[in-house]
Phi, psi and omega in degrees: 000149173305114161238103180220329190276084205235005147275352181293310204304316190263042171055046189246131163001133151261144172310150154316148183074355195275339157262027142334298188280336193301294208282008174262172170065158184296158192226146175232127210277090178258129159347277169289343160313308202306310181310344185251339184266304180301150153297205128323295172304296182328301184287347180265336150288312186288302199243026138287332201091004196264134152255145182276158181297172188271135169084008180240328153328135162304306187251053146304318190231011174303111211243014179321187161243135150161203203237117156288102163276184182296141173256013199260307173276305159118011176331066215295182195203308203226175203223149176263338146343319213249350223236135196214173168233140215227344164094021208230027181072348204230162184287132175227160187234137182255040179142145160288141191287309176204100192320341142320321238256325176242153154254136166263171199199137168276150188217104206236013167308346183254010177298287177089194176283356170282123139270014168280296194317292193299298133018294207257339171233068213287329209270036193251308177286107176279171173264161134260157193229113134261155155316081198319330193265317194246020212000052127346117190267150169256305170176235201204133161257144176237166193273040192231010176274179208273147168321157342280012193264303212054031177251158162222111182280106150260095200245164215247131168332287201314008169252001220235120178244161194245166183194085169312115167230081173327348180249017174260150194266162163262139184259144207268168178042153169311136150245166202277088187235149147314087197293129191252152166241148186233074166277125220081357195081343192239109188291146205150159205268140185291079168335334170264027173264354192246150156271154192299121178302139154296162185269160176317177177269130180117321224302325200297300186327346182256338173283319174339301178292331206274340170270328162301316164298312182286344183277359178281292205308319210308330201238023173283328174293324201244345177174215148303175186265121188303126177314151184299113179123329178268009175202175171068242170245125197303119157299348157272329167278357166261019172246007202241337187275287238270342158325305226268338185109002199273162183251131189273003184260080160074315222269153193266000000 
């Protein structure tokens, strides 16, 4: 790609054809370019890790015919084939123009320090979408999408330039899926739509400990480690938050 071309670069309609040539061959990621080429956000999504707010992306409700590239590479990727509302804000696709094309990656970033939380919720834990040519994070896929795949890539505008193409079909009426929410940025299957998961096998034994360790620190300043139920932290009120779904710094 040119760089002259700045409706390509900011992921605005592109001519038919203009990243064709753009997506062969190895690509190499300069930094300081990105920065010059990009917005702010567009760069703090592709090469952060930055998610956009929900419901604010150009192709949320985008119903064109055509090809989602790379905005960074020029990759094509996602398909208007493939492209459902998925109700969860962010664009979504039920499959890919060719799985060489992304990498996936386990992603447990939005986790944080609870390993409780995870523990008590295994279905918590994402996936990530980067760009296989350039890695560009993309978004996150999840299992709760519409036939014949059941994934749903739930991806970020702000990674994404468009390239209109009439001979890609738009698909016509709703499709049937397990409507997922990412609220907050953080994608997961709508608890109230799912039954409550058992807990692993192990788990109390692991809140145990882990409530045990903290009631040693709580009471390492003042002395001994306090018997378990009379200082620090209760073991029944932190299984009884991670029973509930609560995050324990606030966060959802």
């Amino acid at each position: 790609m040119s760089s002259d071309s700045k409706p390509e670069m900011n992921g605005v309609t592109a001519s038919p054809g203009a990243g064709a040539a753009a997506e062969e061959g190895p690509y190499t990621v300069d930094k300081a370019a990105l920065r010059k080429r990009l917005t702010p956000l567009q760069y703090q999504v592709t090469q952060e890790k930055g998610t956009e707010r929900a419901f604010t992306g150009r192709f949320n409700k985008h119903r064109e015919p055509g090809l989602y590239r790379c905005l960074v590479c020029g990759q094509a990727i996602f398909s208007s084939a493939t492209k459902y509302d998925s109700g969860s804000g962010w664009p979504s696709f039920y499959d890919v123009i060719d799985a060489k094309r992304v990498k996936l990656k386990s992603d447990l970033s939005h986790v944080g320090g609870n390993i409780l939380l995870l523990i008590a919720n295994p279905g918590m834990e994402r996936t990530e979408v980067s760009c296989a040519r350039c890695s560009a994070h993309l978004g996150h896929v999840f299992k709760d999408g519409p036939k014949p795949t059941g994934k749903r890539y739930c991806v970020n505008s702000e990674s994404l330039q468009f390239e209109r193409d009439d001979s890609i079909d738009v698909p016509d009426g709703p499709l049937e899926f397990f409507r997922g929410s990412c609220a907050g940025g953080s994608c997961s299957a709508r608890a109230a739509l799912r039954p409550t998961p058992p807990r692993p096998a192990g788990a109390g034994a692991a809140i145990s400990r882990v409530v045990d360790k903290y009631n040693r620190l709580e009471g390492s300043a003042s002395g001994p480690a306090a018997p378990p139920g009379t200082k620090g932290l209760p073991e029944k009120a932190i299984t009884g938050q991670i029973q509930g779904g609560q995050v324990l710094n606030g966060r959802a």
